[in-house]
Legacy VTK file of the C-alpha trace (Angstrom):
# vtk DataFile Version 3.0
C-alpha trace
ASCII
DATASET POLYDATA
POINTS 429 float
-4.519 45.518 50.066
-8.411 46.677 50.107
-9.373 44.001 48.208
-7.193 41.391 49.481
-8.877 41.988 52.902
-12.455 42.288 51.183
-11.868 38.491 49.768
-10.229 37.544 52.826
-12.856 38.647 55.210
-15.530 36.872 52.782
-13.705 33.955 52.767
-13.471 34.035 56.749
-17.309 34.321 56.695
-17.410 31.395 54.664
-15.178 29.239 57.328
-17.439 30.524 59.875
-20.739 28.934 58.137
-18.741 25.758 58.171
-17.367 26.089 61.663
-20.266 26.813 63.590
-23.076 25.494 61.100
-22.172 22.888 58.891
-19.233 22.429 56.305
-22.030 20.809 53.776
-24.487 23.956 54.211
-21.028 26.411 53.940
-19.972 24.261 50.652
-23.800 24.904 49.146
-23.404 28.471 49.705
-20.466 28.523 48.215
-21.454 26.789 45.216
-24.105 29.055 44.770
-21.718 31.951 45.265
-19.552 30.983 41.993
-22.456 30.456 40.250
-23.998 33.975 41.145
-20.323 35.476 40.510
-20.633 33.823 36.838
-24.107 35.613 36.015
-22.634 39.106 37.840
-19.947 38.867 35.901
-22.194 38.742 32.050
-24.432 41.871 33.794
-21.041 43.502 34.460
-19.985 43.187 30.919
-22.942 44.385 29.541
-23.735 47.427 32.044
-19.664 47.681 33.618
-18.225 47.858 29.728
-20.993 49.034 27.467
-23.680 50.662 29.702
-26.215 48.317 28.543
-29.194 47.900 31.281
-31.037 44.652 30.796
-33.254 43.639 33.010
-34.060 40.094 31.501
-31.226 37.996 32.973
-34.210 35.691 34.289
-34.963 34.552 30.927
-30.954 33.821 29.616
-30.236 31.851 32.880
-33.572 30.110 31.926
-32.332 29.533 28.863
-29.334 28.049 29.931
-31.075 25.489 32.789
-32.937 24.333 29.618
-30.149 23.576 27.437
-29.489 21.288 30.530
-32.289 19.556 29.816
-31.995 18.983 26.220
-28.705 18.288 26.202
-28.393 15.577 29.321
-32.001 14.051 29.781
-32.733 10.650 28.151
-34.426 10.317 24.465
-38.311 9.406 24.709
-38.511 7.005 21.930
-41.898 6.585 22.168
-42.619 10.643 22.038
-40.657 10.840 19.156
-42.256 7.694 17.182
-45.659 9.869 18.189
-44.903 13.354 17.515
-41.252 14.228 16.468
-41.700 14.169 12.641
-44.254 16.693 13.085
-42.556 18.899 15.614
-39.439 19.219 12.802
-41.617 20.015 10.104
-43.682 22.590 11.738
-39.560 23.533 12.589
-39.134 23.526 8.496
-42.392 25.138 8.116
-41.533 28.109 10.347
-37.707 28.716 8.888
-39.638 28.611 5.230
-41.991 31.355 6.476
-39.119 33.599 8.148
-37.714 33.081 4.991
-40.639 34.133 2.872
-40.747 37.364 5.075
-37.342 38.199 4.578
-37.510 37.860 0.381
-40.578 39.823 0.643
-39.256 42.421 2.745
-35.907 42.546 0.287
-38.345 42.684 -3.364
-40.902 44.834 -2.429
-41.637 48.017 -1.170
-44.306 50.405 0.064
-47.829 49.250 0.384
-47.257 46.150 -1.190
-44.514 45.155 1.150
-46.403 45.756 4.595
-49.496 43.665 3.076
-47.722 41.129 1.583
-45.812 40.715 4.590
-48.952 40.807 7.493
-50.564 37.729 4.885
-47.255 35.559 4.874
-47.355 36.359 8.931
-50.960 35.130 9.640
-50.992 32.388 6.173
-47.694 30.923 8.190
-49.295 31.015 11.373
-51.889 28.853 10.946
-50.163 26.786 8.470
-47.539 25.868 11.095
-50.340 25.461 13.500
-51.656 22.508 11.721
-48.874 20.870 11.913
-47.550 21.710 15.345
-50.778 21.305 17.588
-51.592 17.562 16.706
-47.522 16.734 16.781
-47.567 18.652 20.241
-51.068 16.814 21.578
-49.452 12.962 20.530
-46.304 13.996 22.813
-47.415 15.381 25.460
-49.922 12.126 25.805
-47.230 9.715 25.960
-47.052 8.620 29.661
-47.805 12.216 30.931
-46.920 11.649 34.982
-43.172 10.092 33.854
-42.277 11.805 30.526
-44.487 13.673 28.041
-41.609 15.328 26.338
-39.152 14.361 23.385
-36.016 14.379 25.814
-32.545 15.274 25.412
-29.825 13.826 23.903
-28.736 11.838 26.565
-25.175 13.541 26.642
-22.810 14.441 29.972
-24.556 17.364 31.612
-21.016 19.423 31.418
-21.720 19.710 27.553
-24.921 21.256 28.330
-22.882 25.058 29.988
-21.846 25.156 26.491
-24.680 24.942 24.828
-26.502 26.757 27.246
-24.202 30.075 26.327
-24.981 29.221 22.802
-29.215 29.682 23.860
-28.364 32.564 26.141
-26.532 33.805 22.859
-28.713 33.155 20.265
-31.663 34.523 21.912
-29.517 37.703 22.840
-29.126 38.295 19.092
-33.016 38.049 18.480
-33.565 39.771 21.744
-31.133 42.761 20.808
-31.755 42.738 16.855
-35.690 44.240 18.183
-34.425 46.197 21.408
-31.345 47.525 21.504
-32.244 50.734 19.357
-34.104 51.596 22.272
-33.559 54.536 24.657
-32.200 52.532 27.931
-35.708 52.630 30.015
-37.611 51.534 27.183
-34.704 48.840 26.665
-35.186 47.718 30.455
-38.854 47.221 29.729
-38.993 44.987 26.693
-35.616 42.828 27.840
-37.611 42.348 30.887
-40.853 41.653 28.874
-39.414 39.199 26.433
-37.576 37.063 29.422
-41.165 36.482 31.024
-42.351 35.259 27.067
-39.027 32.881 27.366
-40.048 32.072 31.341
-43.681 31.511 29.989
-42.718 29.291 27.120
-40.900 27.213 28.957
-43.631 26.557 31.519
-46.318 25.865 28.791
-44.599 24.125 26.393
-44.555 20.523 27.755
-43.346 18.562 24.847
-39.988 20.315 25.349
-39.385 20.485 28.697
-42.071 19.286 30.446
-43.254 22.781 31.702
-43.989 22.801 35.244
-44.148 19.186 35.830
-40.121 19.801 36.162
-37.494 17.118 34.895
-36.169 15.261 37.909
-34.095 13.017 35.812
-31.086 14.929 35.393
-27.339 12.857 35.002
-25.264 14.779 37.401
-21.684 15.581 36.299
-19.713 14.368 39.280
-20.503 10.546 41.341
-23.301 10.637 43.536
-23.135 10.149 46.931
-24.655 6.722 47.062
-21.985 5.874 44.297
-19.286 7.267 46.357
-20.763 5.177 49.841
-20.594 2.125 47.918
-16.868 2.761 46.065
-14.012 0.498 47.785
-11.864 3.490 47.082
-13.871 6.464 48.671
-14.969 3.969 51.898
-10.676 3.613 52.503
-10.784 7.325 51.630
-12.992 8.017 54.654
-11.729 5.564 56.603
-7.959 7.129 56.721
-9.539 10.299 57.487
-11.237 8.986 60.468
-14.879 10.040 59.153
-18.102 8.914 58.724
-18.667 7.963 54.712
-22.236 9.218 54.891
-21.285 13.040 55.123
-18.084 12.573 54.279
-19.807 11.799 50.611
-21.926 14.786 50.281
-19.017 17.109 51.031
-16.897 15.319 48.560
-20.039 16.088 46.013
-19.984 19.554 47.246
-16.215 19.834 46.721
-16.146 18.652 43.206
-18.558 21.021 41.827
-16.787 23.807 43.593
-14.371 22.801 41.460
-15.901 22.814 38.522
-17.296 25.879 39.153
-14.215 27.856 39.981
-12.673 26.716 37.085
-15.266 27.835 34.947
-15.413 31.196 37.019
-11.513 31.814 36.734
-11.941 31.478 32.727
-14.621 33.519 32.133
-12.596 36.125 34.276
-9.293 35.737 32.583
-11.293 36.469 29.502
-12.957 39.283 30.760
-9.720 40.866 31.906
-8.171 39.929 28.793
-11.012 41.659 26.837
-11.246 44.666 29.632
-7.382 45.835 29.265
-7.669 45.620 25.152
-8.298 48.153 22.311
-11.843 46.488 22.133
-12.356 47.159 26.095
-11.365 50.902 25.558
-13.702 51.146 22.956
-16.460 49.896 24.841
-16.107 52.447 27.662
-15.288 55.156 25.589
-19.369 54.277 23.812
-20.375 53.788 27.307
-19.106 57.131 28.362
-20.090 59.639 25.506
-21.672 57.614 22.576
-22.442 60.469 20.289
-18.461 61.463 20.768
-17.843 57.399 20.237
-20.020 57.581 16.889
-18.540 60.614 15.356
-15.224 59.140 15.921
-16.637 56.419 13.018
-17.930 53.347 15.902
-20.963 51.324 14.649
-22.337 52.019 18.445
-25.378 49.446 17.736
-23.418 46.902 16.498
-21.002 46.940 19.297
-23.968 47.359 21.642
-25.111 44.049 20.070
-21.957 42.564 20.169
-21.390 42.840 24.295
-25.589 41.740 24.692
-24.443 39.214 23.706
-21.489 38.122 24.891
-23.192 39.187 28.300
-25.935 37.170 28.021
-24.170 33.740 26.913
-22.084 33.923 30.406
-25.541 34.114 31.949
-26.451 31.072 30.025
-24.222 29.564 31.047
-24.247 30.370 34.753
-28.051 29.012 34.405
-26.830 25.553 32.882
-24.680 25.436 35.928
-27.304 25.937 38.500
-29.623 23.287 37.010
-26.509 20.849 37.052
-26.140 20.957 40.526
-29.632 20.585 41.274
-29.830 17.982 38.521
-33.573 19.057 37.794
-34.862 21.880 35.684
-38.101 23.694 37.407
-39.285 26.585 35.117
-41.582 28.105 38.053
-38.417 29.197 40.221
-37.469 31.571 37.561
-38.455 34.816 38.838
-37.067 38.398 38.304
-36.152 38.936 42.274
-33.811 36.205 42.474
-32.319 35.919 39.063
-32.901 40.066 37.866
-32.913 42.035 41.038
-30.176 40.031 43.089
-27.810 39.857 40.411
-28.057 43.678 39.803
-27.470 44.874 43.787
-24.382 42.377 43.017
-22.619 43.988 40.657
-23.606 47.868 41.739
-22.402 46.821 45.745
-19.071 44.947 44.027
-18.380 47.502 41.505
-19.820 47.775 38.014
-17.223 48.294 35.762
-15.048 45.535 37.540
-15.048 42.433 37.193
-13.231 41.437 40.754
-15.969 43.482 42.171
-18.780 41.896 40.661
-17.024 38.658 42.192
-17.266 40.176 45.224
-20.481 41.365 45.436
-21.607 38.078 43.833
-20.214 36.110 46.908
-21.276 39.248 49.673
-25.139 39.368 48.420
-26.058 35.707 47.984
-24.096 34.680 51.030
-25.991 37.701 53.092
-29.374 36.578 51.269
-28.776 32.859 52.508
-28.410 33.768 55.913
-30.596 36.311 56.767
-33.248 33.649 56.186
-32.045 31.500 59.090
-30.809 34.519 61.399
-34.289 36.846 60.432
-35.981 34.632 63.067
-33.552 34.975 65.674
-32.946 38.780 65.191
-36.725 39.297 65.901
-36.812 37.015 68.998
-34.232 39.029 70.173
-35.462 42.449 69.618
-38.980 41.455 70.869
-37.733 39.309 73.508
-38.960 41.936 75.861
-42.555 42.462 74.776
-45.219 40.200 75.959
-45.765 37.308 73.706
-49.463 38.630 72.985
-48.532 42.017 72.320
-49.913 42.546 68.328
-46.239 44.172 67.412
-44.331 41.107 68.712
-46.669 39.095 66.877
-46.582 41.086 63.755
-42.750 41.261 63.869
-42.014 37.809 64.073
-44.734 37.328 61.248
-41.894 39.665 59.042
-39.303 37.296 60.036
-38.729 35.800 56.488
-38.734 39.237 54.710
-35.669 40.341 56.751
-33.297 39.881 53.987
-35.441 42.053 51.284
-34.601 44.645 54.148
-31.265 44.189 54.259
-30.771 43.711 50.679
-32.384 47.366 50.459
-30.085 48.673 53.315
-27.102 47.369 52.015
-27.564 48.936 48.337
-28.386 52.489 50.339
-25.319 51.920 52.529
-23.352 51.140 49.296
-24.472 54.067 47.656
-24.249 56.846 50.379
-20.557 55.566 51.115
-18.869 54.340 48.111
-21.447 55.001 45.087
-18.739 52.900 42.960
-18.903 50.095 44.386
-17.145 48.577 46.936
-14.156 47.752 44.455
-14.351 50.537 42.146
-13.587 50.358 38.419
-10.069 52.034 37.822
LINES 1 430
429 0 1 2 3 4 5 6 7 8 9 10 11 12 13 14 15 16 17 18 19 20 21 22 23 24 25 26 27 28 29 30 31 32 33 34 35 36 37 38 39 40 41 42 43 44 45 46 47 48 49 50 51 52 53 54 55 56 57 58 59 60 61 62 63 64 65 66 67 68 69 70 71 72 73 74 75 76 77 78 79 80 81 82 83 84 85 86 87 88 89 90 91 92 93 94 95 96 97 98 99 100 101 102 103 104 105 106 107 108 109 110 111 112 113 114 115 116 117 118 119 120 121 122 123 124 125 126 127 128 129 130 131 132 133 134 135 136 137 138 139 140 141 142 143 144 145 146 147 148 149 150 151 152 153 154 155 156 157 158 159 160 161 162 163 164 165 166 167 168 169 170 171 172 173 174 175 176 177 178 179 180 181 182 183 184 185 186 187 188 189 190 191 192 193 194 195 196 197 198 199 200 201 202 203 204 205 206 207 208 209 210 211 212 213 214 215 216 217 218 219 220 221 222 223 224 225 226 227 228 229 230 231 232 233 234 235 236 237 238 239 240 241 242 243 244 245 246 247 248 249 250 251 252 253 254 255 256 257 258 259 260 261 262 263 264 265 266 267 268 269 270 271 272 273 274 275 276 277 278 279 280 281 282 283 284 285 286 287 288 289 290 291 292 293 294 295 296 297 298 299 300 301 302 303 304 305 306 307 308 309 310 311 312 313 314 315 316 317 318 319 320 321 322 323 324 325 326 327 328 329 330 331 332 333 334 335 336 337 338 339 340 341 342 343 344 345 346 347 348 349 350 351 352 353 354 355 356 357 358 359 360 361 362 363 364 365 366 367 368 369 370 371 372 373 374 375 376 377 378 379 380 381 382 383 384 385 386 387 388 389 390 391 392 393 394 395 396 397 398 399 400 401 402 403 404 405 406 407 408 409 410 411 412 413 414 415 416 417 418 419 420 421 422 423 424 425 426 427 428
């Protein structure tokens, strides 16, 4: 009945927005809510079932919003005709080295092996290099202000959450092949260190995305809200509901990717469950709880450790391909470790970690809290300071602080949290 009320009460904050803002601005949040309930729910699986602290979701959801881009944008014949032959065989060139490093690594040993190994590493540098650079310099000149990139493939935007798991994924296995042998602080370090390299390629690396120029060009995956204005069927729509079509079109955007989104959220949490209440999900606890007692019992802890990275980290993705489809553009400098690391983490320790209703929850509590205590901060302060004189230097600084209410709260809330209910405000069973 707790968490019945929890949901409910959320869901009557929700209605409120609506009510006494707007049902468009409550519809956003909401939105935004599933989406941040996806991206708790891969932390939760990694910290809730293994005990895995990563502190690079930034750079998975990145990966994701850019899987958006190279799945859905339009093909750039021209940047291909100038640059794409090189780009896949520096792509050849660089599998042939990895290659060469591996059969070196396998046939030799001792000194021979760590020399023969830094020479393939620096000979394949430079060899790719000389391929890549003038490939990369004839793309990125192709009508710079409009395109400068190779594209996508010009497929639905839907296929892109997908394919954006499969990045989130791929890089996970890379990401945890180097780190996970790591004691857990020095794990937090380098997963956050190698998300700013992802966050850094993907600003600098205009031929692929365009870097900070953004891509604006995005397909969405529902009608637009022009389309909708002008369709016979939508104008009788509004018309037997006694609306205007103007907003009655953006809320009927809104509405369809909530949709979308809550399907996609209601899968990924059947699956969780599903994988939660199994032999596997016991077994993930029980290395979470006491991993020497876990190894001795004959569990490949790394492996499994591996395993749940990345399993984690491909929900992010695709939480991240999600976000960038309902903005239908991809901007690489928004990426930043406060709202995609930090946020996502008081999420699932205020819902529960451990559980994945409460990481729901707390997905839905903390970004609809962080959305509104930008437009209340303002108001709070007037009405604390409302009795100082408008010159006085704390009024003045106060109101200056406005904006940063929410960091406050977000800070209060996690103390609250963890005085009252350490657990989590649905606590795992």
């Amino acid at each position: 009945m707790k968490n019945v009320i929890l949901f409910a009460l959320m869901g009557l904050a929700l209605v409120a927005a609506g009510e006494y803002q707007s049902w468009a601005f409550s519809l956003t949040i909401l939105n935004l809510c599933l989406i941040s309930a996806v991206m708790a729910l891969g932390v939760n699986i990694q910290w809730g079932y293994a005990g895995i602290f990563n502190v690079g979701i930034m750079g998975f959801a990145a990966l994701g919003g850019a899987a958006a881009v190279l799945v859905n944008a339009a093909p750039v014949p021209e940047a291909w005709a100038a640059g794409g032959v090189g780009i896949l065989a520096s792509g050849v060139a660089l599998l042939a080295v990895i290659g060469l490093i591996v059969l070196i690594r396998r046939k030799t040993s001792g000194q021979l092996r760590r020399y023969a190994t830094i020479i393939a590493v620096i000979g394949g540098f430079f060899a790719i290099r000389l391929v890549y650079d003038p490939a990369v310099e004839a793309i990125e000149s192709i009508d710079p202000a409009k395109t400068g990139f190779l594209g996508g493939l010009g497929l639905p935007i839907i296929f892109s959450w997908a394919v954006g798991g499969l990045f989130a994924a791929g890089g996970a296995w890379v990401v945890g092949k180097v780190a996970l042998g790591l004691r857990s602080d020095y794990l937090a370090i380098a997963t956050l260190g190698i998300s700013e390299i992802i966050i850094a390629v993907l600003k600098n690396e205009d031929w692929l995305t365009r870097g900070v120029k953004n891509v604006s060009t995005l397909q969405p995956a529902v009608p637009t809200a022009i389309e909708l204005q002008n369709a016979p069927w939508f104008q009788d729509l509004a018309a037997w509901f006694n609306t205007d079509v103007i907003p009655a079109s953006g809320i009927f955007v809104k509405l369809s990717y909530a949709v979308l989104f809550t399907i996609v959220l209601l899968l990924i949490l059947w699956l969780s469950e599903k994988a939660l209440k199994s032999p596997w999900g016991r077994m993930m606890r029980a290395i979470r709880d006491n991993r020497d007692a876990a190894q001795a019992m004959g569990k490949d802890v790394t492996r499994r450790h591996l395993q749940t990275f990345i399993i984690g980290s491909a929900v992010v993705g695709i939480a991240g391909a999600m976000l960038t489809t309902m903005d239908a553009q991809f901007t690489p400098g928004t990426y930043n470790p406060l709202r995609f690391t930090f946020l996502i983490w008081v999420m699932v320790i205020v819902g529960g970690s451990g559980n994945n209703w409460g990481s729901i929850l707390g997905g839905f509590l903390i970004w609809f809290v962080w959305i509104e205590a930008e437009r209340f901060g303002p108001i709070v302060m007037e009405l604390v300071t409302s009795g100082m004189d408008p010159e006085s230097p704390l009024r003045i600084n106060l109101m200056d602080s406005a904006a940063h209410l929410r960091l406050f709260l977000m800070g209060a809330i996690l103390l609250i949290v963890l005085r009252f209910s350490p657990r989590g405000l649905i606590p795992e069973k």
